[in-house]
C-alpha positions as CSV (number, residue, x, y, z in Angstrom):
1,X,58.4,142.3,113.8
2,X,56.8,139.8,111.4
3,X,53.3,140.4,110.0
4,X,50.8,138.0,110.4
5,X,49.9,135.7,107.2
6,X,47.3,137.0,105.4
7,X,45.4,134.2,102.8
8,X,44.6,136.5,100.7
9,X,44.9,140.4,100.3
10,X,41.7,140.8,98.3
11,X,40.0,139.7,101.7
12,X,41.3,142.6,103.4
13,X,38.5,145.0,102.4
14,X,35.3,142.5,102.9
15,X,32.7,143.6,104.8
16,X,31.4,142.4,108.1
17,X,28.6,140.9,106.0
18,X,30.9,139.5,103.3
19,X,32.7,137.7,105.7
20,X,29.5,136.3,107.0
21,X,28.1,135.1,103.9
22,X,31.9,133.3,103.1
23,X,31.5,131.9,106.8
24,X,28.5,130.0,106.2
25,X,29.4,128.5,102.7
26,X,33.3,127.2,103.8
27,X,30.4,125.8,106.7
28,X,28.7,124.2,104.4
29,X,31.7,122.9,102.4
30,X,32.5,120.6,105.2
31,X,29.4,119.0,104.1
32,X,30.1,118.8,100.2
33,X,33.5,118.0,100.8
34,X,35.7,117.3,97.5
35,X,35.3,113.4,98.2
36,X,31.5,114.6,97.9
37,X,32.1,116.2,94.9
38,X,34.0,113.6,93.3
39,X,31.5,111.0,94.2
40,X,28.7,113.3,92.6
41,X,31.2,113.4,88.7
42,X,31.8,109.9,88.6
43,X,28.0,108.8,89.4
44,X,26.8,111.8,87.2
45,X,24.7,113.1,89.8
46,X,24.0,117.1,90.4
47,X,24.4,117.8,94.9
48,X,20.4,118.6,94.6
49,X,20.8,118.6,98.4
50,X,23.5,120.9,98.5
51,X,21.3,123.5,95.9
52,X,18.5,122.8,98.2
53,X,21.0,123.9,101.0
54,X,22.5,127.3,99.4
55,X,19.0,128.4,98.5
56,X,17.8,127.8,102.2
57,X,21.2,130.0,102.9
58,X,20.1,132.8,101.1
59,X,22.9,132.4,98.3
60,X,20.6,131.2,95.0
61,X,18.8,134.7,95.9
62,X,21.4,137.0,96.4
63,X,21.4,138.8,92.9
64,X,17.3,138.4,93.1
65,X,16.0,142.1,94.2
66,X,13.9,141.6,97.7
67,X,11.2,142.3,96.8
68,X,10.9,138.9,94.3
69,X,12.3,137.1,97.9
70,X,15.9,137.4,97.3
71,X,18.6,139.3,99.3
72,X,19.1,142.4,96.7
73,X,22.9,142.6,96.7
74,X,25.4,141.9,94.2
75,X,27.5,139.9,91.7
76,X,30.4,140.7,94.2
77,X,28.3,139.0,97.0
78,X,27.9,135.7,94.3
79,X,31.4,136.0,93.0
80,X,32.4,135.2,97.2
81,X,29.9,132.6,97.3
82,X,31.8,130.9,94.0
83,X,35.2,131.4,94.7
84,X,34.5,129.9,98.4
85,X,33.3,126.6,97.2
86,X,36.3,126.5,94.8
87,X,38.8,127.2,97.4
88,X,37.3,123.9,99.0
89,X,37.0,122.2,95.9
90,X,33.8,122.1,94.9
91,X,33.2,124.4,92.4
92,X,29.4,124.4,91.1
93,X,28.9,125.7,87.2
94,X,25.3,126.4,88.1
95,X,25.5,128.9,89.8
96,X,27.3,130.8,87.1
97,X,24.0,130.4,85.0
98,X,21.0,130.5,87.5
99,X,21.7,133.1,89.9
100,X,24.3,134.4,88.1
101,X,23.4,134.8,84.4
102,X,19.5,133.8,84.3
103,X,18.4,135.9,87.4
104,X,20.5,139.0,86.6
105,X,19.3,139.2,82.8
106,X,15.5,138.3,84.1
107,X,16.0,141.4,87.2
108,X,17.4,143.8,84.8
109,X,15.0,143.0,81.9
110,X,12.8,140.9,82.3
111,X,8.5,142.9,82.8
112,X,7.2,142.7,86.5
113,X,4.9,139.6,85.5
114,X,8.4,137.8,84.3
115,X,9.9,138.4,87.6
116,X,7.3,137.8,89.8
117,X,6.9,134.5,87.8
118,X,10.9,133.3,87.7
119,X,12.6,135.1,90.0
120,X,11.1,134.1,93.5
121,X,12.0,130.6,92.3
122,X,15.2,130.9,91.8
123,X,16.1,132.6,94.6
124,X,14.7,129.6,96.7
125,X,16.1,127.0,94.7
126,X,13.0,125.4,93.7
127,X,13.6,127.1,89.9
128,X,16.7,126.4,87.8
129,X,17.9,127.9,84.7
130,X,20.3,127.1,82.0
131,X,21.6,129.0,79.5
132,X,21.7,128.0,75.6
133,X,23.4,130.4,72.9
134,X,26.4,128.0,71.7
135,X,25.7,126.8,68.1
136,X,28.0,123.7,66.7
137,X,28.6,125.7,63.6
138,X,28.4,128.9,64.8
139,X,30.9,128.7,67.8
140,X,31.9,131.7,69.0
141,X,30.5,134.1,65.9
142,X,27.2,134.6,67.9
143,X,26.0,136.5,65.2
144,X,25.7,133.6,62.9
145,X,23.6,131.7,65.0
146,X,20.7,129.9,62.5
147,X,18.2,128.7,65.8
148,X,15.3,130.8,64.6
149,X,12.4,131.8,66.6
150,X,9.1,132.7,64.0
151,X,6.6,134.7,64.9
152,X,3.2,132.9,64.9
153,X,-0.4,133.8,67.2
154,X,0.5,133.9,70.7
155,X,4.4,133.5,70.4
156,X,7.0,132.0,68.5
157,X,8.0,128.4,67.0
158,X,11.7,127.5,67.4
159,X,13.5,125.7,65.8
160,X,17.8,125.1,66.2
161,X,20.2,123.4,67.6
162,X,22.1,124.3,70.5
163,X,25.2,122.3,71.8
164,X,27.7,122.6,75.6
165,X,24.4,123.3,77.3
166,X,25.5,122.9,80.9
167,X,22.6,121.5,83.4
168,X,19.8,121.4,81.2
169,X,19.2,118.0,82.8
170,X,18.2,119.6,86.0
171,X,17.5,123.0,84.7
172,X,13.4,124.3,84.9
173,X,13.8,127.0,82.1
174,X,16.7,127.5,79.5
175,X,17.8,131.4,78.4
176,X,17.4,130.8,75.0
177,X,19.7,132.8,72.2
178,X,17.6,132.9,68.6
179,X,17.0,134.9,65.8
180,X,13.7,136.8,64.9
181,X,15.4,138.1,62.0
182,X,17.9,137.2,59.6
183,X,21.7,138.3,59.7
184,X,22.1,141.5,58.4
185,X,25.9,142.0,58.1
186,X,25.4,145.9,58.3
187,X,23.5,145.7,61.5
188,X,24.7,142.5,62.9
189,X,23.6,143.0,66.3
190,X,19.8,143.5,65.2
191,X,17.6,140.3,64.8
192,X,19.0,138.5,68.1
193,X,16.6,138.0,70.5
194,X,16.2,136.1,73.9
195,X,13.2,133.4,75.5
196,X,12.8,131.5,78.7
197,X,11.7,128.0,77.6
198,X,10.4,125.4,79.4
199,X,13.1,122.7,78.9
200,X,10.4,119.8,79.2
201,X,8.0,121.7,76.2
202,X,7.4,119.5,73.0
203,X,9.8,119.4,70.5
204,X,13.1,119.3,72.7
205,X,14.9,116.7,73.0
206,X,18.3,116.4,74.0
207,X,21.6,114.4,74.0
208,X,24.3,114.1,76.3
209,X,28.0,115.1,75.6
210,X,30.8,112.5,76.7
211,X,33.4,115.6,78.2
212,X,36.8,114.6,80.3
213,X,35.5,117.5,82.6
214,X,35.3,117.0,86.3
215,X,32.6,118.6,87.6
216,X,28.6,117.8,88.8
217,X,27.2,119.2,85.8
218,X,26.8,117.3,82.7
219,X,26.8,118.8,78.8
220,X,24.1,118.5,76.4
221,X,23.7,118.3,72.6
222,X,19.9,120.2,72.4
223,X,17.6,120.2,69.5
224,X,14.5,122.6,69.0
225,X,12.0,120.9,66.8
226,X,9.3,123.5,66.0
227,X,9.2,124.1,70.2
228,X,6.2,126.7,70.9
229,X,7.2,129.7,73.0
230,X,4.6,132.0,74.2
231,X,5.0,135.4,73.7
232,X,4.9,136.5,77.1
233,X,8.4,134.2,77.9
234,X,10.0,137.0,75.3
235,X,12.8,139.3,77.5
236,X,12.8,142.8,76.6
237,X,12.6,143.6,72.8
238,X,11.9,141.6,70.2
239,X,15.4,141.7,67.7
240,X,16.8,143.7,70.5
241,X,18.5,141.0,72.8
242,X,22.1,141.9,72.5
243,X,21.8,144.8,75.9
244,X,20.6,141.9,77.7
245,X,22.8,139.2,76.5
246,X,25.9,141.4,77.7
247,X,24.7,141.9,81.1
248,X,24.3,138.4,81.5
249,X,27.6,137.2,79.7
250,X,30.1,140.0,81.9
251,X,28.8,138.8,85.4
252,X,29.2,135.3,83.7
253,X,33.1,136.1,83.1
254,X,33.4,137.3,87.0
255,X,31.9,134.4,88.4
256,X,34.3,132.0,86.4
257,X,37.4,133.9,87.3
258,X,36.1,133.6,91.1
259,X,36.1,129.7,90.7
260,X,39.7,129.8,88.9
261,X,41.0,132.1,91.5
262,X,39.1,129.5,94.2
263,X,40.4,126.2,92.7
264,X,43.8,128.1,91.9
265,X,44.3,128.5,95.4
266,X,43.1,125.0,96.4
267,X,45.6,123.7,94.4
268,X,48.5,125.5,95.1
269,X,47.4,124.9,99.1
270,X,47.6,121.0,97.8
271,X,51.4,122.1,96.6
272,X,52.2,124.3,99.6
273,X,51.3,121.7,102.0
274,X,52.9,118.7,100.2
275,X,56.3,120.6,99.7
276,X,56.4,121.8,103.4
277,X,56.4,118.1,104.1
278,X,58.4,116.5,101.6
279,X,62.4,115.8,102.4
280,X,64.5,114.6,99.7
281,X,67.8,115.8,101.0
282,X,68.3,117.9,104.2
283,X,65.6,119.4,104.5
284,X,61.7,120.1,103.2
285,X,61.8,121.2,99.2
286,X,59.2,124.3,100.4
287,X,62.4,125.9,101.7
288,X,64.3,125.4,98.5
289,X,63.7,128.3,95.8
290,X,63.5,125.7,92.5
291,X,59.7,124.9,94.5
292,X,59.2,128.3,96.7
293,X,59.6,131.2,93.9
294,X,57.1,129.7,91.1
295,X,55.1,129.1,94.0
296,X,55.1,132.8,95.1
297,X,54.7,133.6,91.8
298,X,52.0,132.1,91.1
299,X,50.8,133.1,94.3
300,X,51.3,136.8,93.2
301,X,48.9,136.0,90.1
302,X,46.1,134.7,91.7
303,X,45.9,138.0,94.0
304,X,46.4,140.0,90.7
305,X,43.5,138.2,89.1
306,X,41.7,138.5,92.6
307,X,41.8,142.0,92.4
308,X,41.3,142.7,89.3
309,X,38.0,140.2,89.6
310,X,36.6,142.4,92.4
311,X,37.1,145.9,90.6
312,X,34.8,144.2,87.7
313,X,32.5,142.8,90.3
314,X,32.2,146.7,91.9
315,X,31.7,148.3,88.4
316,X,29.4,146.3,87.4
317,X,27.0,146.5,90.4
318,X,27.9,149.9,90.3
319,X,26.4,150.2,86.6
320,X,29.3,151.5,85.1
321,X,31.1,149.6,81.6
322,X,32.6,146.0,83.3
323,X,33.2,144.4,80.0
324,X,37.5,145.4,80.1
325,X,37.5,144.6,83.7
326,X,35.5,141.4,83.8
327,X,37.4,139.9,79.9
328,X,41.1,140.9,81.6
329,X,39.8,139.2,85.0
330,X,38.6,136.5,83.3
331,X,42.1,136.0,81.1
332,X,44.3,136.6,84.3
333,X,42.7,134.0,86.8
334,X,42.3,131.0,84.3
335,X,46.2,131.7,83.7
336,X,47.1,131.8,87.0
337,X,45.4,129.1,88.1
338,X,47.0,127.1,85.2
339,X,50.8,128.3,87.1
340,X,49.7,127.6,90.2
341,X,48.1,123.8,89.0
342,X,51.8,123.1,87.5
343,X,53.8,123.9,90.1
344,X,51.6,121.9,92.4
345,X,51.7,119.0,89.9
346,X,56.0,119.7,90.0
347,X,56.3,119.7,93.3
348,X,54.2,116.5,94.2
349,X,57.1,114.6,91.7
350,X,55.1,111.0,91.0
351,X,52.5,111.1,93.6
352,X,50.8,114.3,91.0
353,X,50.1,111.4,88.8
354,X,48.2,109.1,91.8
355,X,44.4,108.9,92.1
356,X,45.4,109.6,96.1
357,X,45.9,113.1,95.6
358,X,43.8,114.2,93.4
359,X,45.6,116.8,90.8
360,X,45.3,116.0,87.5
361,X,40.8,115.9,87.2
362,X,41.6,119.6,88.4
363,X,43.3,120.0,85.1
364,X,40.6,119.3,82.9
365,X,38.1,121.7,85.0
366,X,40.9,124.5,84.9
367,X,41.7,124.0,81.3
368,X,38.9,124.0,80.3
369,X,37.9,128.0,81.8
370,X,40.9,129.2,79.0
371,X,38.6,127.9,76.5
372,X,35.1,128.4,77.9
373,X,32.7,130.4,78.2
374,X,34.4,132.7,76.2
375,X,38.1,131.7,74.8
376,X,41.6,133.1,75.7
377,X,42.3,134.2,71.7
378,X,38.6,136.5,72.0
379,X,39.8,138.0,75.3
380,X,42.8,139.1,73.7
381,X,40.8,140.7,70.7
382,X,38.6,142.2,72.8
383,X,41.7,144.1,74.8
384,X,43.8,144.8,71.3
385,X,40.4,146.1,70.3
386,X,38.4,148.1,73.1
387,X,41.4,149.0,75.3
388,X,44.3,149.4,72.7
389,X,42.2,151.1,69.8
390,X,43.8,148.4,67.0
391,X,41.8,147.5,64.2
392,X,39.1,144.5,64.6
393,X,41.0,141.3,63.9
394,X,38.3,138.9,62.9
């Protein structure tokens, strides 16, 4: 007897709720369509309707405790939400930063003013934040950051430049990365604190960055010209941001794998379909094995990153260490949706290369996740490191 196709193994173990919530965003992605989402790049507009939508939904609230107005679950709950919209082609960065990064760093750390103050916000919709640590000299040495935040009455004056800021166009409040100390080399975690600015306070101006990216988010060049930050808009310790920043950058790893492993299966459906269709000779090229094992394949890799994407997911809601988890996640589904993007692109011969069906402005999007937010080469350190016990490499 032949078992029934699954889509996708990982799925097997939702809950009744989790298939809910994936229910009423693939209902809403007949809205946003990837026409919609196209439209939205090449105009360089953000779906503000759509946001509007998926906070009336309950999703912009879902890491937001209930008792700020949100729905108290889990990066596992957004990490569903992400890799839905992906699998329809739609994938929204945002919602890495807001109710993903900003939301769970302001719920974990933020005092009880801070999050009666953002959080309710955000869960609604009404609040956006964005998320600024990237340095043009820097890169990814966070340590060497030079946006410095002095102490003066009241609060602090910063002053830095930022650069890759995604949203802060449409964004309320920006997670700022600075330094309240100078870089000691024997404590270089010390000095590094974070701030929620107000992205419209004097002193910030801002350009945009020209990227080959197709998405609905834009990047910004961001300078911080003596910018006045009030005191009470400092999260947790002064000098002492670095527990923070790393509960905000591992749920930011999960929810990118969740759009690769999303748009990675998008894409290869694009392939699957195409091939099933296509006769050349005798038959359709699916059924020959040059198109239908690197298909498979890549088909394998996507659950393997799947998988792997929800054991990070349930460790870190869990409280445990999600940092090997969440980096190997991260690593495996930007690969595999790489495989799966070329063997699509293979199998559609010419036509890959049309603007009628739409393959190669998935490139740059997927491309782009092996490089950012954190890069294939400091993933791999990071497992030679931590999991292997080699000596630190850089």
């Amino acid at each position: 007897m032949t078992e029934p196709r699954v889509s996708s193994i990982g799925d097997l173990d939702l809950s009744a709720e989790q298939k809910q919530l994936i229910a009423s965003v693939e209902r809403l992605t007949r809205r946003f369509t990837r026409a919609e989402f196209l439209r939205c790049h090449r105009e360089g507009r953000f779906p503000e309707e759509i946001w509007q939508e998926l906070g009336r939904l309950g999703v912009l609230g879902i890491t937001v405790p209930e008792a700020y107005g949100g729905a108290g679950l889990g990066i596992q709950e957004l990490a569903l939400v992400e890799e839905t919209l992906a699998r329809a082609g739609v994938p929204i960065v945002l919602l890495v930063v807001s109710p993903g990064l900003g939301a769970i760093v302001v719920s974990r750390h933020g005092s009880e003013e801070q999050k009666r103050r953002w959080l309710p916000g955000t869960a609604t919709g009404a609040t956006k934040f964005c998320f600024a640590i990237t340095e043009p000299d820097a890169g990814t040495n966070t340590f060497r950051i030079r946006t410095m935040a002095r102490k003066v009455p009241g609060g602090y004056r910063v002053s830095g430049q930022k650069t890759f800021i995604t949203g802060i166009d449409v964004s309320d409040h920006m997670l700022l990365v600075a330094r309240t100390s100078p870089l000691d080399l024997a404590h270089r975690t010390r000095g590094l604190s974070l701030l929620v600015v107000d992205t419209k306070a004097p002193g910030i101006s801002r350009t945009r960055i020209d990227t080959q990216v197709c998405k609905v988010e834009t990047q910004w060049a961001v300078f911080l010209d003596d910018v006045f930050v009030p005191e009470g808009d400092l999260i947790g310790e002064e000098g002492r941001g670095i527990r923070a920043l790393f509960d905000g950058l591992n749920p930011e790893r999960i929810l990118v794998a969740s759009m690769c492993v999303g748009l990675g299966e998008y894409v290869l459906d694009k392939g699957v379909e195409y091939a099933k269709g296509r006769q050349v000779f005798d038959g359709p090229i699916a059924a020959y094995q040059a198109i239908q094992h690197p298909m498979a394949l890549a088909k394998a890799h996507l659950e393997l990153a799947l998988l792997m994407n929800r054991r990070a997911a349930r460790l870190f809601d869990g409280g445990e260490a999600a940092g090997p988890a969440a980096n190997i996640a991260k690593l495996a589904a930007a690969d595999a949706a790489l495989e799966a993007f070329d063997i699509s692109l293979q199998a559609h011969g010419g036509n890959g290369f049309t603007s009628d069906y739409d393959l190669l402005d998935i490139y740059s999007f997927l491309r782009l996740q092996r490089t950012a937010p954190v890069s294939r080469e400091m993933i791999l350190n990071y497992i030679g490191e931590h999991l292997l016990g080699m000596p630190k490499s850089y």
